[in-house]
DRENDO-1510 file (C-alpha; in Angstrom, 1 decimal, always signed):
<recs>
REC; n; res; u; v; w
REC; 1; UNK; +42.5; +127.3; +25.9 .
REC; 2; UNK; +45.8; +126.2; +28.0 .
REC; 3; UNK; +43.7; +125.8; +31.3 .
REC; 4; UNK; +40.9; +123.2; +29.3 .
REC; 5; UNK; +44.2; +121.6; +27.2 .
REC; 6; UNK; +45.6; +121.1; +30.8 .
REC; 7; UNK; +42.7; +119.7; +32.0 .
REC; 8; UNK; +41.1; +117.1; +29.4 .
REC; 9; UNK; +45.3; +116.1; +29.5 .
REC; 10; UNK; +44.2; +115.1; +33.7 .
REC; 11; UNK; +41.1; +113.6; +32.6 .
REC; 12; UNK; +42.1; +111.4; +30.4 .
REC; 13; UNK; +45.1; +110.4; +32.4 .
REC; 14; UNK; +42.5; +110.2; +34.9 .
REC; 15; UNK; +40.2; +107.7; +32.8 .
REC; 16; UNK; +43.0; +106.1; +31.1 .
REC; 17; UNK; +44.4; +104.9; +34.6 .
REC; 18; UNK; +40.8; +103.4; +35.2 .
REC; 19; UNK; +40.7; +101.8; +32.1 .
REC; 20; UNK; +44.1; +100.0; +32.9 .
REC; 21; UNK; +43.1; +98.8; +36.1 .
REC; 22; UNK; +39.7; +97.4; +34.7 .
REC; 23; UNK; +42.1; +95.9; +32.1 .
REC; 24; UNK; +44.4; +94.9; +34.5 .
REC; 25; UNK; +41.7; +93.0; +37.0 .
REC; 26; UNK; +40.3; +91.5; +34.1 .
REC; 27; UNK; +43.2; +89.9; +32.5 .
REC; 28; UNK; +44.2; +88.2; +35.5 .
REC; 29; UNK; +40.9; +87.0; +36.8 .
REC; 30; UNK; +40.4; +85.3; +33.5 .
REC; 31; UNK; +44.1; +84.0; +33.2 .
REC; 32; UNK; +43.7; +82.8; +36.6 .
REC; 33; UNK; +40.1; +80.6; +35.6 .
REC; 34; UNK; +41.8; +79.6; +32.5 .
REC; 35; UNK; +45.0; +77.9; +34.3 .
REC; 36; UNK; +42.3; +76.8; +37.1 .
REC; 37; UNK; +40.6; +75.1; +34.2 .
REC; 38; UNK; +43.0; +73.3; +32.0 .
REC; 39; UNK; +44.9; +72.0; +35.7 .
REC; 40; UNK; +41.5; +70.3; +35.9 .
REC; 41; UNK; +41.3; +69.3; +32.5 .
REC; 42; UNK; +44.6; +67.9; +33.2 .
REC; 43; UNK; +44.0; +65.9; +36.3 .
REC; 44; UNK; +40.4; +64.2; +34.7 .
REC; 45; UNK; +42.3; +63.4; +31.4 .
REC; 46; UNK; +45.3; +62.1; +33.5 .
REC; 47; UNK; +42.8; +59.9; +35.6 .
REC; 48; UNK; +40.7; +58.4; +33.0 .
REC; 49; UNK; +43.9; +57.3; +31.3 .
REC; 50; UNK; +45.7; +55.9; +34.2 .
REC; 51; UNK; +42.2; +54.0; +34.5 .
REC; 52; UNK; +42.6; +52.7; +31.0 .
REC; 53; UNK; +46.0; +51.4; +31.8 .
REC; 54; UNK; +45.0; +49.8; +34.5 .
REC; 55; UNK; +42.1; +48.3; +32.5 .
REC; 56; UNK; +44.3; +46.8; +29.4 .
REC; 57; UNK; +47.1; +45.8; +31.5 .
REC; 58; UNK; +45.0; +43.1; +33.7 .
REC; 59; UNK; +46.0; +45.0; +37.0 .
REC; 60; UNK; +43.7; +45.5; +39.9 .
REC; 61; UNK; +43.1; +49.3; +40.2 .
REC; 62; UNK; +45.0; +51.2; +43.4 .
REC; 63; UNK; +44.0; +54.4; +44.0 .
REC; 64; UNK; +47.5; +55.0; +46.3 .
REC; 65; UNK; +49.3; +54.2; +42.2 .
REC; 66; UNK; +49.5; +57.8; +40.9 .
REC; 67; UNK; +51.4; +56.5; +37.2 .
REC; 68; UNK; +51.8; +53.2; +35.4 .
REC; 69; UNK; +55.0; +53.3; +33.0 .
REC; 70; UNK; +52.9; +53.7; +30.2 .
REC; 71; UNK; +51.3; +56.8; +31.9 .
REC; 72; UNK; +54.5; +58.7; +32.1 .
REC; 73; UNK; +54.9; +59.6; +28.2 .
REC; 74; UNK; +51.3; +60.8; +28.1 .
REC; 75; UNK; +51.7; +63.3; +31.6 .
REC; 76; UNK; +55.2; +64.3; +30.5 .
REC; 77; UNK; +53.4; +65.3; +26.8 .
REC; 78; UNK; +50.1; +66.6; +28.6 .
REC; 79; UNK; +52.3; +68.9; +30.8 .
REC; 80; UNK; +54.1; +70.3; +28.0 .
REC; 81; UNK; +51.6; +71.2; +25.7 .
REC; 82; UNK; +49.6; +73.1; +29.0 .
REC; 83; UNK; +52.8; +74.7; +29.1 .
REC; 84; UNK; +52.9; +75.8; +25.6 .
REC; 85; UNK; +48.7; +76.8; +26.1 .
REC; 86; UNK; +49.4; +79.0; +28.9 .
REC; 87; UNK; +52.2; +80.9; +26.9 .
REC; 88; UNK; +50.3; +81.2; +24.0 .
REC; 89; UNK; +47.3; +82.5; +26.4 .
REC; 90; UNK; +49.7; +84.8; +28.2 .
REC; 91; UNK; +51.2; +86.5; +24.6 .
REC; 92; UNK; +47.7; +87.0; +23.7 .
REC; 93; UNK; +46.1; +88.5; +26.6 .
REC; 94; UNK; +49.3; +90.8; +26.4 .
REC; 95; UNK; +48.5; +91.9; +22.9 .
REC; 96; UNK; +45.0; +91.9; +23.5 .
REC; 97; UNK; +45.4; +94.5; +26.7 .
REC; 98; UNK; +48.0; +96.3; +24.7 .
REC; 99; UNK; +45.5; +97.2; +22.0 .
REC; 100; UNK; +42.4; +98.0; +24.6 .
REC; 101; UNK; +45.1; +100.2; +26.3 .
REC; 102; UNK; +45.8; +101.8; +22.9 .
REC; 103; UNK; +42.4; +102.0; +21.8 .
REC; 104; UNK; +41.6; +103.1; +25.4 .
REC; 105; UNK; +44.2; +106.2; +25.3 .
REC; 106; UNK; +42.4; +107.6; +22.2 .
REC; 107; UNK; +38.3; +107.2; +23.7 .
REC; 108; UNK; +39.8; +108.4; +26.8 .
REC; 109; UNK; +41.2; +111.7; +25.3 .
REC; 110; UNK; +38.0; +112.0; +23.4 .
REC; 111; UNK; +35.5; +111.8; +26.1 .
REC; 112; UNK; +37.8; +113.8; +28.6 .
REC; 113; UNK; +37.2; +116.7; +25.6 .
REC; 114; UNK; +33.6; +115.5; +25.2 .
REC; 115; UNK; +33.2; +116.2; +29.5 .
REC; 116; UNK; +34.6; +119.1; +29.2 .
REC; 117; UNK; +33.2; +120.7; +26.1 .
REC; 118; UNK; +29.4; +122.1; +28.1 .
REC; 119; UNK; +32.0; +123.7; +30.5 .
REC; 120; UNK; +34.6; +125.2; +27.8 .
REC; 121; UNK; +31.6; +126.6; +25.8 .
REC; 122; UNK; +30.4; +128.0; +29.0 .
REC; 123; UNK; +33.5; +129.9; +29.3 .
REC; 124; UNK; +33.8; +130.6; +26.4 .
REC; 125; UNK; +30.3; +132.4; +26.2 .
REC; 126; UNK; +31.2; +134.3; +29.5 .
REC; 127; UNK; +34.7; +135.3; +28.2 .
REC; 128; UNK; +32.4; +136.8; +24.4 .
REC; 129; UNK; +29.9; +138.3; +26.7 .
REC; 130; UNK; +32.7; +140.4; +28.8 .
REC; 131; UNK; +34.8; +141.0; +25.7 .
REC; 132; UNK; +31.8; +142.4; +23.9 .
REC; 133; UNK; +30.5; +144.5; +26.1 .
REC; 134; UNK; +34.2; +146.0; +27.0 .
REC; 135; UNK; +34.4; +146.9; +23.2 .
REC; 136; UNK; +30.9; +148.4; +22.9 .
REC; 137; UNK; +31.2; +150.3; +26.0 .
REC; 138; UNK; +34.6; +151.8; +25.2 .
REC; 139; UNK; +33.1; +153.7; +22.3 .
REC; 140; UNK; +29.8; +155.7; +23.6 .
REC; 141; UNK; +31.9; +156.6; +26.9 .
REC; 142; UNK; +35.7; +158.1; +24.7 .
REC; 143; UNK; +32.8; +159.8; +22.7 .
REC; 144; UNK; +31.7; +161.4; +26.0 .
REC; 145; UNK; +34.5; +161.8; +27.7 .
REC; 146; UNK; +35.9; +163.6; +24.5 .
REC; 147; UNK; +33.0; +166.0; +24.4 .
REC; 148; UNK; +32.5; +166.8; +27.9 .
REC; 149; UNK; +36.6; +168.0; +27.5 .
REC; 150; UNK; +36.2; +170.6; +24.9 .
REC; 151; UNK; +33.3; +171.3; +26.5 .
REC; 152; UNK; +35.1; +172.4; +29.6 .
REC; 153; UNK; +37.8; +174.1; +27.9 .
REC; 154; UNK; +35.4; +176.7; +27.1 .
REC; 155; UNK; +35.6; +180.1; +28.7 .
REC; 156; UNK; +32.3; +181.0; +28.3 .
REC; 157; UNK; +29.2; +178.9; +26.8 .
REC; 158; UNK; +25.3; +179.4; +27.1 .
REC; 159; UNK; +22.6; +177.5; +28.3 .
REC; 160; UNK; +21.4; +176.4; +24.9 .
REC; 161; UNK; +25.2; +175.1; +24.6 .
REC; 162; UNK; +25.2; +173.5; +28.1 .
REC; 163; UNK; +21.4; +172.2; +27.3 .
REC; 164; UNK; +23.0; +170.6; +23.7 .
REC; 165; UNK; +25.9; +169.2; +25.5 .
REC; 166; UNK; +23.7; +167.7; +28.3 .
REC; 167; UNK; +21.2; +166.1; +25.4 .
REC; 168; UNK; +24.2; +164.6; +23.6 .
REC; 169; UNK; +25.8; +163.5; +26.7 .
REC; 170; UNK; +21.8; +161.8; +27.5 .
REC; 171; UNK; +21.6; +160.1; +23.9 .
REC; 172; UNK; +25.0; +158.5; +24.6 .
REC; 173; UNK; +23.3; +157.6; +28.3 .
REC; 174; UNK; +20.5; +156.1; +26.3 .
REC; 175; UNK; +22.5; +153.9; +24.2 .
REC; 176; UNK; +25.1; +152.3; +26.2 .
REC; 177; UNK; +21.4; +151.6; +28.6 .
REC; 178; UNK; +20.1; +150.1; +25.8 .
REC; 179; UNK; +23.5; +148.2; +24.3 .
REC; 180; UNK; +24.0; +146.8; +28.4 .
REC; 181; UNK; +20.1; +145.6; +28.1 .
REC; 182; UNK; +20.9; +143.5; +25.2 .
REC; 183; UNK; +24.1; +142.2; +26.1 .
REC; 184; UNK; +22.4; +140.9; +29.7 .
REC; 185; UNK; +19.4; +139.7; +27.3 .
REC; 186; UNK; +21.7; +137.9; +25.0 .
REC; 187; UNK; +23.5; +136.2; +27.8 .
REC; 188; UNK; +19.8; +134.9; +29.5 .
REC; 189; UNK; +18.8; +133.6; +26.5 .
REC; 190; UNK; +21.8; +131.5; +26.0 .
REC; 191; UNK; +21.2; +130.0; +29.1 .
REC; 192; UNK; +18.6; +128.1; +28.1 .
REC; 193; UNK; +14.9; +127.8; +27.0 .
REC; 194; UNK; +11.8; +130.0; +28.5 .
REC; 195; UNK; +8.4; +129.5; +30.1 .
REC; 196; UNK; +5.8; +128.9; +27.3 .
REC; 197; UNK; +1.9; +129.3; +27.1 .
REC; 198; UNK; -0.3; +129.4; +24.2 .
REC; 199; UNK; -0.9; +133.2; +23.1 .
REC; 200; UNK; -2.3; +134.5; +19.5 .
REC; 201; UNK; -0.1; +135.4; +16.8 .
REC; 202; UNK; -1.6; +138.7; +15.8 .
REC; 203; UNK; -1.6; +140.1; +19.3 .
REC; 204; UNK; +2.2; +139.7; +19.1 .
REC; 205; UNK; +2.5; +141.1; +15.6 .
REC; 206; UNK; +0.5; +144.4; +17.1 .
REC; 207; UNK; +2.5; +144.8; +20.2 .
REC; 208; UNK; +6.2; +144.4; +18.4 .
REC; 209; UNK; +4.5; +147.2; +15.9 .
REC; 210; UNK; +3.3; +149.3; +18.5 .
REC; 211; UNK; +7.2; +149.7; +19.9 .
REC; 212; UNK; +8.4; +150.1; +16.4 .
REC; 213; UNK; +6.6; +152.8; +14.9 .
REC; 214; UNK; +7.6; +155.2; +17.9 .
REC; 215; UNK; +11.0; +154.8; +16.4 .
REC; 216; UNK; +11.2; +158.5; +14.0 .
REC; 217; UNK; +12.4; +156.5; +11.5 .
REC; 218; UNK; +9.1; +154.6; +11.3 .
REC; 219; UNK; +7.1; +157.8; +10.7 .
REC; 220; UNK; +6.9; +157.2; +7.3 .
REC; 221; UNK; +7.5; +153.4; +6.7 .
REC; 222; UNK; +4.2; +152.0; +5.4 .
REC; 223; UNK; +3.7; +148.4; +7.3 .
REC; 224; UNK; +1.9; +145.8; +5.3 .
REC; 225; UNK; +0.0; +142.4; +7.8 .
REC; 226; UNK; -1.0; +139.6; +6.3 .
REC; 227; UNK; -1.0; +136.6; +9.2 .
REC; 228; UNK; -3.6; +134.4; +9.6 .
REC; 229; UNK; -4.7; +134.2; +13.4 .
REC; 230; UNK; -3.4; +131.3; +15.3 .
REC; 231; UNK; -2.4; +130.4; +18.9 .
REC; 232; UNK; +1.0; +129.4; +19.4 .
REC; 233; UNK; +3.1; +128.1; +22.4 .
REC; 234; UNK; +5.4; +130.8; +23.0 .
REC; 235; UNK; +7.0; +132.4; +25.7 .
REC; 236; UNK; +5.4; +135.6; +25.1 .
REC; 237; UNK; +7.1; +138.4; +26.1 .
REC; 238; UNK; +10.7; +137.3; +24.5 .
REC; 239; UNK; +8.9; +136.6; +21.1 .
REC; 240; UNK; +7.4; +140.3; +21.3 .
REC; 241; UNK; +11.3; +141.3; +22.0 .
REC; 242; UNK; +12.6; +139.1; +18.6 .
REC; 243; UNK; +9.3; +140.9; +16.2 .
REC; 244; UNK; +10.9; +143.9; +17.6 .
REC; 245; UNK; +14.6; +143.2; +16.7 .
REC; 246; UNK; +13.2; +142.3; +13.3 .
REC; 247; UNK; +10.8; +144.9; +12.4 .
REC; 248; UNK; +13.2; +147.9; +13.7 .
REC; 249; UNK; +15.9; +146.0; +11.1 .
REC; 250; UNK; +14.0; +146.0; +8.5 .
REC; 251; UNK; +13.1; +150.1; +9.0 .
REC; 252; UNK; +16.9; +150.8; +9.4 .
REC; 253; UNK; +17.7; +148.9; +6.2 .
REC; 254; UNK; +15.1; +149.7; +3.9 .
REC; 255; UNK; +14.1; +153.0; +2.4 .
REC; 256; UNK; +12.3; +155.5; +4.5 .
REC; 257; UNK; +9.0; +155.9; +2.8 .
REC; 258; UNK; +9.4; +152.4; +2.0 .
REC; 259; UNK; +6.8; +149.3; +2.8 .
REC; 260; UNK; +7.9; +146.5; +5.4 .
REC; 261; UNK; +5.8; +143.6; +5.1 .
REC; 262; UNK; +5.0; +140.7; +7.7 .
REC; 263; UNK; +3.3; +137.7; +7.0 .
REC; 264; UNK; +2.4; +134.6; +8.6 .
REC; 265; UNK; +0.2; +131.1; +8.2 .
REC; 266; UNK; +0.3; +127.4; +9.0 .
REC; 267; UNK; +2.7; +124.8; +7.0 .
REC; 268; UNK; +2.4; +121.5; +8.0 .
REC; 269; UNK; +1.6; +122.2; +11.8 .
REC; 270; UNK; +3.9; +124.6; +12.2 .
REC; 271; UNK; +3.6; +128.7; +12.0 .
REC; 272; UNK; +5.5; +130.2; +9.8 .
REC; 273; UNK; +5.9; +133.8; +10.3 .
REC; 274; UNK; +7.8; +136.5; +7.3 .
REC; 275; UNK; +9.3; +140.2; +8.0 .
REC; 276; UNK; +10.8; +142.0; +4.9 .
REC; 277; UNK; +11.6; +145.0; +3.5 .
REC; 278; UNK; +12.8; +146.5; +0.5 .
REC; 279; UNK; +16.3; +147.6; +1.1 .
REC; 280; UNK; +19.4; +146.5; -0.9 .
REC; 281; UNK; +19.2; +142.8; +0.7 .
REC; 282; UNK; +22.0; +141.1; +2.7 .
REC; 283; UNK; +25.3; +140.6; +0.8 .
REC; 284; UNK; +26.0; +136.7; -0.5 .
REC; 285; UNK; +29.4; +137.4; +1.9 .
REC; 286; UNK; +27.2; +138.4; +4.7 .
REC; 287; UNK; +25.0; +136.2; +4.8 .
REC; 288; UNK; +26.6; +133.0; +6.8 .
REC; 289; UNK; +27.5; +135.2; +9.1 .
REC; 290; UNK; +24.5; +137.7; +9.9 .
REC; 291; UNK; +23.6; +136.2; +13.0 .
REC; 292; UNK; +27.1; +136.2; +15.0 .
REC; 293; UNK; +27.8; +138.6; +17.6 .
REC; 294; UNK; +29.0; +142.5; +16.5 .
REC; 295; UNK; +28.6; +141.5; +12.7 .
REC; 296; UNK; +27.6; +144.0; +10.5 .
REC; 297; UNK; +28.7; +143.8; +7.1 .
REC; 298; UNK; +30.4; +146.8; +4.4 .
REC; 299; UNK; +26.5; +146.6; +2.4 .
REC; 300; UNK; +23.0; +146.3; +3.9 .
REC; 301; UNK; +25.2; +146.3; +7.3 .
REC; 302; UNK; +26.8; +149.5; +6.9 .
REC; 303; UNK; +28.2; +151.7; +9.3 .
REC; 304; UNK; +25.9; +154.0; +7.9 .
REC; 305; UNK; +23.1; +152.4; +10.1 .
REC; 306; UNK; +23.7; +152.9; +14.1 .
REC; 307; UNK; +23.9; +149.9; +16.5 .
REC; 308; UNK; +25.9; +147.2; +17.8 .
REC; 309; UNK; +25.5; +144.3; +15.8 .
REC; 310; UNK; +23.5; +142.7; +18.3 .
REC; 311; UNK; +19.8; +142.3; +17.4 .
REC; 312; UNK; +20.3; +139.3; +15.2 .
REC; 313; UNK; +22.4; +137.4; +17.4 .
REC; 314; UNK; +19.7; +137.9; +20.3 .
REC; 315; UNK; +16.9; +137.6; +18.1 .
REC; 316; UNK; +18.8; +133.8; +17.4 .
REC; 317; UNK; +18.9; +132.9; +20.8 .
REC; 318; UNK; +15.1; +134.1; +21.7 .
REC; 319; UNK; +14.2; +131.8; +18.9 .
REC; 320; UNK; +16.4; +128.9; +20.3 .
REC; 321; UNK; +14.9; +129.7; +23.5 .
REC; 322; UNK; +11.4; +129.1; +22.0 .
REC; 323; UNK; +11.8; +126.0; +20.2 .
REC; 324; UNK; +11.8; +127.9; +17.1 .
REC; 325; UNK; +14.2; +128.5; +13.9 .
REC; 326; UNK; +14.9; +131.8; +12.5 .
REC; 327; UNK; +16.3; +132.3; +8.9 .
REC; 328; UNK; +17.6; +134.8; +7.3 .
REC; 329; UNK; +17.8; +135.6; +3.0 .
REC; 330; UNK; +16.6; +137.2; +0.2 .
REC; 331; UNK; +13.4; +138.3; -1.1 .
REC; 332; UNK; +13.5; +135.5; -4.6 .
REC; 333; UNK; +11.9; +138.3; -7.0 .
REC; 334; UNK; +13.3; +141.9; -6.4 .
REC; 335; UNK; +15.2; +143.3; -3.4 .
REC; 336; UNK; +15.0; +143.1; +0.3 .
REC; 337; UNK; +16.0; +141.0; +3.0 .
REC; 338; UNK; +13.3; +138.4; +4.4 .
REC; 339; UNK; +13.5; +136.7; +7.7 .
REC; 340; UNK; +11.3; +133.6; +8.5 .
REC; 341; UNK; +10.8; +132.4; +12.0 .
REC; 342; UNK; +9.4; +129.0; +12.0 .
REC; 343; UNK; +7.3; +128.6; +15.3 .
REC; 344; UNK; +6.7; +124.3; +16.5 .
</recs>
């Protein structure tokens, strides 16, 4: 925070100091046309009356005659209200830069933030992605470290207990594989948005269920379609990933002989696709936040459930990355949790 604080502080000294030259420049090449034109203002005015004179006093006109006596009162009164017009002009062209200065300061400070905010929140998002994964990582590899030490300590063990240790060591293997996947994932996705191309709903719906139900904890989850066949401009194989995220969700949250249902059909030219299951819901508490990085909440997002609190957040940013929206709530009649992507 100190190094962008420092920095929008340069820029706006930066743009402030080209705002007070443009100020600067412009007050004086307008105070210098303004004396420019009331000197000639002056001289006409002094000429046509000196003519005047001339014409009312019977004299023949010579040019080489600057002032007639009674031309003297009116130059000496001429001169001193230019006098007064150009110290009135230079009090308020003082005030007036003073307040564009002021006014300046304030725009400059906010745009200096406003230039630099893509390039703090691209920090930012580097400085969460390497925090995040630190955390995550620390606690698969203490657990192996840990187990591998009092494995060692053992005088004797047999192969079944070298084969179990070597399985355990494997599934912690398998999920910090799978938690640095979704971290590098996450961190594409925020980059920006995806290739697109017009694919069929359904087929995506069968190959996000394909992946889940290899999962043992879908071996008895009953899975319940209803979506309407429809092409879509997608990019294909992120939207495959978010069905995924959602479906394995709603198996790890709702009961294990229990129904997960996934629907989808037009509204108003756009395709409007449902997961849910029947678990305990999301929490009211939970709920603003069930989408931010490592969240998982004391109910429905129990420590009970393994993971990282990371399949939301991604599923978020596939969905950003597809021109898409992706809700999360509560099923308005009984329980269970109900996402709804909403597909352009």
């Amino acid at each position: 925070m100190n190094l962008f604080h420092s920095a929008r502080l340069k820029l706006t000294v930066f743009y402030f100091a080209v705002l007070a030259v443009f100020c600067l420049l412009l007050t004086f090449g307008v105070r210098s046309f303004t004396d420019y034109e009331i000197s000639r203002g002056e001289d006409a005015q002094r000429t046509a009356l000196h003519q005047l004179f001339r014409q009312y006093s019977d004299q023949t006109y010579d040019p080489t005659v600057v002032l007639l006596p009674g031309d003297q009162t009116y130059a000496t009164t001429q001169e001193e209200q230019a006098e007064a017009t150009r110290a009135n002009l230079n009090r308020d062209f003082m005030w007036m830069d003073a307040g564009l200065l002021a006014a300046g300061a304030v725009l400059s400070y906010w745009y200096a933030g406003r230039t630099l905010k893509p390039i703090e929140e691209a920090h930012e998002r580097q400085k969460r992605f390497t925090s995040d994964a630190s955390h995550e990582l620390r606690t698969p590899l203490a657990s192996m470290r840990l187990e591998n030490e009092v494995f060692l300590r053992a005088k004797h063990f047999s192969e079944t207990e070298a084969r179990e240790q070597i399985a355990s060591n494997l599934e912690e293997v398998d999920r910090l594989e799978k938690l640095a996947t979704n971290l590098l994932a996450l961190n594409r996705y925020e980059q920006g948005k995806v290739a697109h191309a017009p694919v069929v709903v359904t087929k995506l719906v069968d190959e996000a269920l394909t992946q889940v139900q290899r999962s043992p904890l879908a071996a008895k989850v009953k899975f319940k379609q209803t979506v309407v066949a429809a092409r879509v401009d997608v990019n294909r194989e992120s939207l495959v990933e978010l069905l995924t995220i959602l479906l394995d969700n709603a198996v790890k949250y709702g009961p294990r002989t229990g129904t997960v249902e996934i629907g989808g059909a037009l509204m108003d030219d756009r395709y409007v696709l449902t997961v849910r299951d029947h678990g305990p819901g999301i929490a009211a508490e939970d709920l603003p936040h069930i989408f931010e990085r490592m969240y998982r909440g004391d109910k429905a997002r129990s420590s009970k459930v393994a993971g990282h609190g990371i399949g939301l957040s991604l599923a978020r940013q596939i969905a950003k990355a597809n021109d898409a929206t992706l809700e999360a709530g509560n099923a308005p009649k009984g329980t269970g949790a109900v996402f709804t992507l909403t597909l352009q």
